[in-house]
N, C-alpha and C positions, 0 to 999 in steps of 0.2 A: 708534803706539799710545800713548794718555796710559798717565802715571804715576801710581799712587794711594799714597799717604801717610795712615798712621792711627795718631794719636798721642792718649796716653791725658791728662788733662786733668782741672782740679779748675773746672770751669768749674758752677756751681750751678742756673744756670735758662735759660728763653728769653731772657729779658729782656737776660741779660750776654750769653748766645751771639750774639744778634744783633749788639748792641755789637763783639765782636771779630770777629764776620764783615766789619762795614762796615770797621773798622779793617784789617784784612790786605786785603779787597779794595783799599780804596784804593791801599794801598803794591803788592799782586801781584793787580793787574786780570786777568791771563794765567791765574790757576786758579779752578777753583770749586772752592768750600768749603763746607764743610756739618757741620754736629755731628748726636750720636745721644744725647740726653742721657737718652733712657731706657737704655741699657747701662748697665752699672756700673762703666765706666771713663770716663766721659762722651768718648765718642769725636767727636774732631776730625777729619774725613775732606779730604782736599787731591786735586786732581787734576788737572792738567796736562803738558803736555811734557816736561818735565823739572822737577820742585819741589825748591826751594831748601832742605833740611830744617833746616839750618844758621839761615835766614833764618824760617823758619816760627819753631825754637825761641827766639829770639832774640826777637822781633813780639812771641809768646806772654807771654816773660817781662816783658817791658816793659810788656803789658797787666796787670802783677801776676798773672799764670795759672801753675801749673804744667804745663809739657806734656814728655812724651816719647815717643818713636817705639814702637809695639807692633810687637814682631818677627813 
C-alpha cells in the first residue's frame, strides 16, 4: 500500500510548482508528486512506497521553498 506525505509549502504558482515537480522528480523518480495550490497551505502531496520526508524536506529547501509535513 503507497505512502502519502502532505506537507504545507509557500510555493506561489504553477509556474514554480512545476519547476519543483521536475526538480524532485528527477532526484525521486519512485514517487509521484503533485501540489494543490488552490488550498491555503499550498499543499505538496508525495506518494510512494516508502517517502523520504527527511529527503523531500531537504529538495524543498534547496529549491528556496519552505515545506513542512501537515499532521
Amino acid at each position: 500500500m503507497p505512502q502519502v506525505e502532505i506537507f504545507r509549502t509557500n510555493v506561489p504558482n504553477k509556474r514554480v510548482a512545476h519547476k519543483a515537480i521536475l526538480d524532485l522528480s528527477k532526484g525521486l523518480p519512485e514517487y509521484k508528486i503533485n501540489f494543490d495550490l488552490e488550498d491555503c497551505d499550498k499543499v505538496l502531496r508525495v506518494m510512494g512506497s516508502k517517502v523520504n520526508v527527511k529527503e523531500i524536506l531537504k529538495r524543498m529547501k534547496q529549491l528556496g521553498h519552505s515545506c513542512e509535513v501537515i499532521k
